[in-house]
Every structure is written in C-alpha cells, then in structure tokens.
BALOBA-1460 file (C-alpha; in Angstrom, 3 decimals):
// residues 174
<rec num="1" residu="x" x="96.729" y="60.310" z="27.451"/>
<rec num="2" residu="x" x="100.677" y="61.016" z="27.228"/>
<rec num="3" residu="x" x="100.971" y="58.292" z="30.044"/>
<rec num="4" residu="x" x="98.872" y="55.819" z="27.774"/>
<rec num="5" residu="x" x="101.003" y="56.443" z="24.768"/>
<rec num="6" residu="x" x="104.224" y="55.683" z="26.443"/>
<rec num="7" residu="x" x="102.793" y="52.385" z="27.819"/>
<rec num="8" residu="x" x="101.759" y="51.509" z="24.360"/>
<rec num="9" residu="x" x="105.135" y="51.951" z="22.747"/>
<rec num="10" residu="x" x="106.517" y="50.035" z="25.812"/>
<rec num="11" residu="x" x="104.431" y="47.422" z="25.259"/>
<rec num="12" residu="x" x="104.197" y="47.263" z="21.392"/>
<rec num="13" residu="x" x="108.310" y="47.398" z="22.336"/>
<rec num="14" residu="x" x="108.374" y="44.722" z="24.550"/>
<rec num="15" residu="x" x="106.281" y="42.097" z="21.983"/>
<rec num="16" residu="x" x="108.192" y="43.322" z="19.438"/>
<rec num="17" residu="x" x="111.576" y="42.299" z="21.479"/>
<rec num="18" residu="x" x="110.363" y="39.250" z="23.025"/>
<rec num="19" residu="x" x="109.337" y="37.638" z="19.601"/>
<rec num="20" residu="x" x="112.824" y="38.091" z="18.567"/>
<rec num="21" residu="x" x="115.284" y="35.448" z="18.243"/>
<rec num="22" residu="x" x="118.733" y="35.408" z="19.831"/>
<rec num="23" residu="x" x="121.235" y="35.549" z="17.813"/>
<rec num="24" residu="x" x="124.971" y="34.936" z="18.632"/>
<rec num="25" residu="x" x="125.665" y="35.332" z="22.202"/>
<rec num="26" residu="x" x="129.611" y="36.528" z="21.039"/>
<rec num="27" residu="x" x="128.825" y="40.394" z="21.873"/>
<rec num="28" residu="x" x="126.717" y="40.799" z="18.550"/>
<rec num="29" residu="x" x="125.227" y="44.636" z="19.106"/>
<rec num="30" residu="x" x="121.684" y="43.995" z="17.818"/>
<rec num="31" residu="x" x="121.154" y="41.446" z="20.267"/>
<rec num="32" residu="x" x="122.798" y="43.283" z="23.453"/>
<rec num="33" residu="x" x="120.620" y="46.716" z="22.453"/>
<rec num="34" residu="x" x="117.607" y="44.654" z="22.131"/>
<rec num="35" residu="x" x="118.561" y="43.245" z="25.684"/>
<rec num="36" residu="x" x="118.667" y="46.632" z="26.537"/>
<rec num="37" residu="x" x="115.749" y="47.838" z="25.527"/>
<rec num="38" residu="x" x="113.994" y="44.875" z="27.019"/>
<rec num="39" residu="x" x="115.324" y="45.551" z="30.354"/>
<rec num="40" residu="x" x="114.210" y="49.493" z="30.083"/>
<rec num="41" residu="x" x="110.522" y="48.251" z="28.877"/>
<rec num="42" residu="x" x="109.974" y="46.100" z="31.669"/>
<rec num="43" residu="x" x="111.229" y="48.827" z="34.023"/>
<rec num="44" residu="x" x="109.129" y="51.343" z="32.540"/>
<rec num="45" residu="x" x="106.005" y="48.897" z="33.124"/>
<rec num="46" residu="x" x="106.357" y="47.956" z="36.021"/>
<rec num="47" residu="x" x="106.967" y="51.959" z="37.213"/>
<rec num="48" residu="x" x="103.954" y="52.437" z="35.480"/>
<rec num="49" residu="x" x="101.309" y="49.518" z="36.831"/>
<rec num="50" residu="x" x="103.481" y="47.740" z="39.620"/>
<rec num="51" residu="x" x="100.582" y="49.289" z="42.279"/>
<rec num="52" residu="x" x="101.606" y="47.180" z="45.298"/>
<rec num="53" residu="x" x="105.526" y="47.891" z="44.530"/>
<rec num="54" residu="x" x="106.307" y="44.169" z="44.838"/>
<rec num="55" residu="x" x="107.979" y="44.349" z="41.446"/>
<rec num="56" residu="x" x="106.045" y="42.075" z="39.620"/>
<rec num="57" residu="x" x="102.479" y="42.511" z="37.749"/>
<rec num="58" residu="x" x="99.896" y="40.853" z="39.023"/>
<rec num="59" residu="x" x="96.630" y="40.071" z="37.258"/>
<rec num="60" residu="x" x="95.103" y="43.530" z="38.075"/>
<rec num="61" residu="x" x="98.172" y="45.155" z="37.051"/>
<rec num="62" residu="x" x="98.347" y="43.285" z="34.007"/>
<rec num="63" residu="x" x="94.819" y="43.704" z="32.911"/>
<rec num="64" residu="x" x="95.337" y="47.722" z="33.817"/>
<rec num="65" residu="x" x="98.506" y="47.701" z="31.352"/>
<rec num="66" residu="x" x="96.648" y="45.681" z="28.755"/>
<rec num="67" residu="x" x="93.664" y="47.966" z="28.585"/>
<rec num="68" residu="x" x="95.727" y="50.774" z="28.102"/>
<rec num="69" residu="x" x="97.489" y="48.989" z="25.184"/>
<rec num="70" residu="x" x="94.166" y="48.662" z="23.906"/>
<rec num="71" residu="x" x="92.964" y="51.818" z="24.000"/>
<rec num="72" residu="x" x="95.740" y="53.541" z="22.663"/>
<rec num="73" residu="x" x="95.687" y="50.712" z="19.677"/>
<rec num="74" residu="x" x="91.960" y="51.761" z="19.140"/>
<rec num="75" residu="x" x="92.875" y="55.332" z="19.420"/>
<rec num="76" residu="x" x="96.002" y="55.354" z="16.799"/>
<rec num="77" residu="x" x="93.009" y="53.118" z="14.318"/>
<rec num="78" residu="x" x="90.944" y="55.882" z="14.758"/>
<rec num="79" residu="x" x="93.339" y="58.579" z="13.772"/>
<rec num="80" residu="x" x="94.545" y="56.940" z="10.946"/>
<rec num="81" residu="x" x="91.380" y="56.103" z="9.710"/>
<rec num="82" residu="x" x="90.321" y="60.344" z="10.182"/>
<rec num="83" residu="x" x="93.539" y="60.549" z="7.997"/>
<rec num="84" residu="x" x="93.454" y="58.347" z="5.490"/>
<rec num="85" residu="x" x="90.316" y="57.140" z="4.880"/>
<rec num="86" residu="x" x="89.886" y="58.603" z="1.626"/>
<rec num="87" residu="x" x="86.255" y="57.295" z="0.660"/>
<rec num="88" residu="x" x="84.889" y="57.342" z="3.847"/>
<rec num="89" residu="x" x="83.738" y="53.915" z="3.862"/>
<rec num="90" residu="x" x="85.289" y="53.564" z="7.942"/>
<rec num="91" residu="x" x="88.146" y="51.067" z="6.128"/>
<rec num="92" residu="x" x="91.479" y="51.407" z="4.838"/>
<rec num="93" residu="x" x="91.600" y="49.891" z="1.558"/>
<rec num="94" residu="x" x="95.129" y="48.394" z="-0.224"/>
<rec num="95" residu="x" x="95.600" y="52.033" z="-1.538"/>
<rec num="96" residu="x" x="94.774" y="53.887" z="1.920"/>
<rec num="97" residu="x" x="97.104" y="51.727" z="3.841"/>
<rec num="98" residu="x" x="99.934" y="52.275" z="1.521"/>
<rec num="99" residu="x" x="99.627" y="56.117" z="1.540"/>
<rec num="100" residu="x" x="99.505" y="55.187" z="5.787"/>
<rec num="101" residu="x" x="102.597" y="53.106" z="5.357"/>
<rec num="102" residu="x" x="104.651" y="55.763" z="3.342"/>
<rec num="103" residu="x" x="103.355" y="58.856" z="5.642"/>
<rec num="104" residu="x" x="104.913" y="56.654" z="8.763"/>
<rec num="105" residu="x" x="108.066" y="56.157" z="6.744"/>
<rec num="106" residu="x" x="108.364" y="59.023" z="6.225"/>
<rec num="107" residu="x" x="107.639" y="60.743" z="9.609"/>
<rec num="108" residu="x" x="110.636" y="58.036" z="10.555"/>
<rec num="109" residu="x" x="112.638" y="59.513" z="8.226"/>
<rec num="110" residu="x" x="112.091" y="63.011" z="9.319"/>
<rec num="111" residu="x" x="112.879" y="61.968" z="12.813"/>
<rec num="112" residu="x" x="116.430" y="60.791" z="11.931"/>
<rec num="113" residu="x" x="116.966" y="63.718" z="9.747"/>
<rec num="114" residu="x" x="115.931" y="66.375" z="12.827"/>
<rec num="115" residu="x" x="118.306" y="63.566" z="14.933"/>
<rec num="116" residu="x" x="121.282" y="63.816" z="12.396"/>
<rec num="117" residu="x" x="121.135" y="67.457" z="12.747"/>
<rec num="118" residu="x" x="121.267" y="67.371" z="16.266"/>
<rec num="119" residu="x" x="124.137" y="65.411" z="16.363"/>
<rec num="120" residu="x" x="125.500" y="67.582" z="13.921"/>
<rec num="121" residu="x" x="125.375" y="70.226" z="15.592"/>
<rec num="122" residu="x" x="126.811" y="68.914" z="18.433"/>
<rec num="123" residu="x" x="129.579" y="67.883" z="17.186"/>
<rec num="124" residu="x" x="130.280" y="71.543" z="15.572"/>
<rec num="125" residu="x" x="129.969" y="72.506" z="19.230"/>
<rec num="126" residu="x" x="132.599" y="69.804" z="20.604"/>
<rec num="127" residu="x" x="134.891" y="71.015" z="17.481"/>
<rec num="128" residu="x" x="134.379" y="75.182" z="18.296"/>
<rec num="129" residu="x" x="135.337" y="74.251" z="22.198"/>
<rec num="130" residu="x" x="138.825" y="71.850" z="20.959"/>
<rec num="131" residu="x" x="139.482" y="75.079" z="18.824"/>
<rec num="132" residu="x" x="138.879" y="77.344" z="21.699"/>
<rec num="133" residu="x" x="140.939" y="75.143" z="23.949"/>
<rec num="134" residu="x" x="143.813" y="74.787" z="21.396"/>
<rec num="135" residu="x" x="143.785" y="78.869" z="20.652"/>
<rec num="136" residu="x" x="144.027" y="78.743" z="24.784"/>
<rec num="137" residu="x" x="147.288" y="76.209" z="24.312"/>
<rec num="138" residu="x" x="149.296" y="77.908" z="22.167"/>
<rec num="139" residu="x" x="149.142" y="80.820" z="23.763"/>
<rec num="140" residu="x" x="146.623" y="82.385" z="21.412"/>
<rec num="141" residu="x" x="148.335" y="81.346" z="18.183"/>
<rec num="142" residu="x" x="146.635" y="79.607" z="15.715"/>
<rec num="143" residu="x" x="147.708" y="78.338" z="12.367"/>
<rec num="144" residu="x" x="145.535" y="81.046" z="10.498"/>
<rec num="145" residu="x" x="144.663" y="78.664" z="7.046"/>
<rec num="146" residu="x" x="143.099" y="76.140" z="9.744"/>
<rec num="147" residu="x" x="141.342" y="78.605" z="10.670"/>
<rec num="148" residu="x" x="139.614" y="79.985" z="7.783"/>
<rec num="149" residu="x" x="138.950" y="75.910" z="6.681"/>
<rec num="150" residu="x" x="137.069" y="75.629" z="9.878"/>
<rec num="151" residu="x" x="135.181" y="78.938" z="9.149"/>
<rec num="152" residu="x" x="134.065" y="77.880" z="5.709"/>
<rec num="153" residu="x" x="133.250" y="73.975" z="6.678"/>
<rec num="154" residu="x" x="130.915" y="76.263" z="9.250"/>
<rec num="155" residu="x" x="129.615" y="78.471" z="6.971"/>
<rec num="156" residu="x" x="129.001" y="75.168" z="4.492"/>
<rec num="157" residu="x" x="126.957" y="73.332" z="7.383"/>
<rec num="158" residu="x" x="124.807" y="76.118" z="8.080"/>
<rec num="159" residu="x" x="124.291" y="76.390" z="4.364"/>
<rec num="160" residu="x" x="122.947" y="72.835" z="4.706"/>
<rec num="161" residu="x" x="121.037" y="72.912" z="7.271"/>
<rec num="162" residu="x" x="118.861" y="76.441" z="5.740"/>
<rec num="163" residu="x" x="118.393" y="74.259" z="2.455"/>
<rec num="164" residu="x" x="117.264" y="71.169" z="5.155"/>
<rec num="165" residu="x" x="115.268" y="73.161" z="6.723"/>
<rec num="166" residu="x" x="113.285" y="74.972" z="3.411"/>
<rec num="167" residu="x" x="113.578" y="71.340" z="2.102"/>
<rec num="168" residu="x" x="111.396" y="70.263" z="5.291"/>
<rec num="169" residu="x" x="109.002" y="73.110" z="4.549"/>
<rec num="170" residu="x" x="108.274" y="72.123" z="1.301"/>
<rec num="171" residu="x" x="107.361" y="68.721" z="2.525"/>
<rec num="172" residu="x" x="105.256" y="69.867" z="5.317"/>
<rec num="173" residu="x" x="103.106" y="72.290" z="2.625"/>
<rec num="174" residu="x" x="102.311" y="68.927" z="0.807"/>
C-alpha cells in the first residue's frame, strides 16, 4: 500500500511536470526544479517497475505502474468520499468538494507550517553551535548584552512555537 502511494504521487508528479511548458532556458529556477523533479520521478519508476533492469518500461511494466496509479486514484475517491460525503448519496456535490478542496489546503498548509518550524529550529541550532564556537574563540569571553539578546530571541521562539503548537490543537479538535 505505502509502495502504491509513492508510485501514485510519482506518477500524478510526472503528468503534472510533463504537461508543463518550458519556460526560459536562461537558468529560470521553476523550470530547472521541475527538471529536477522530472529526472527523480522517472528514476523512482523505473526502480519501482523496471523488472528486467534494462532501464526502460516496457508494456508489462507500464501496464503494472498504470494499475497501481489506478488503484491508488480509486482508493484516495473512496476516502474522500467516506469523508466528505455529507448526504450519503456516493457523490460529492459543489458544496462537498469545496469543504474537500479547503481540508487539502489546508493539510498543505499545515505541512509548511510543521516544515517552517523545522527549519526554524535548525537554524537556532546552527546559531547555538556559531555561539559555542565563538565563546571557544575568544577564549571564553563573550560580549555579555549579545548574550542575553540571543537568550531572549530564544526564549521568544519557543514562545512561538507553544502558541503554534496549541494553535494546531485547536485546529485538529475542529
């Protein structure tokens, strides 16, 4: 089942990329991260359903990749349906799919948030080691009011991150 989701999103990924339009060939970003991502999505299929190892998919392959596409599309219907089908009637009406569309935007959003506090974090961690390393430099001497800003800019992020997290709580009670 984990196997079949990853193939979908690599697949879903790949249409997605493929039906995109180049851009500028002058270094634009977008364009060399979707080139990126393209490359890594036909690696991960072909690790996946390349059988023979001749690193192409042949029609057997192919039809093996598909067919987990589709049932993975048939299984993410059915869940949403369980979810969100308010009236029962086995279709999402206008009103179902928008309360759908703003639960996915909103699991996105939580997923940057949780990603933003990673990166947070690590960066507090990259900042505590400089500190440690400059303490270590001068000898052990460190310009005290520097210091105490550092302390408090610490004390402010955890601060933030208890509200994020009772904040993300809340949200989950609803």
């Amino acid at each position: 089942m984990k196997g079949m989701s990853v193939t979908a999103a690599l697949l879903a990924l790949g249409a997605c990329l493929a039906a995109q339009p180049a851009r500028s060939a002058d270094g634009d970003a977008a364009l060399a991260k979707r080139e990126r991502l393209r490359e890594f999505s036909h690696k991960k299929l072909l690790e996946l359903y390349d059988k023979n190892g001749d690193g192409k998919l042949d029609e057997a392959e192919r039809a093996a990749a598909k067919e987990a596409f589709g049932s993975r599309k048939e299984d993410v219907r059915a869940k949403a349906l369980q979810h969100f089908d308010a009236d029962g009637d086995g279709q999402l009406s206008e009103e179902e799919k928008l309360a759908a569309k703003a639960a996915y935007h909103d699991r996105v959003e939580d997923v940057r948030d949780k990603r933003e506090d990673v990166r947070d974090r690590k960066e507090n961690v990259r900042d505590r080691k400089e500190d440690i390393r400059d303490a270590q430099h001068d000898g052990g001497k460190r310009d005290k009011a520097e210091d105490v800003r550092d302390r408090k800019e610490d004390v402010r992020d955890r601060k933030e991150d208890v509200r994020d997290r009772r904040e993300d709580v809340r949200d989950a009670k609803r």
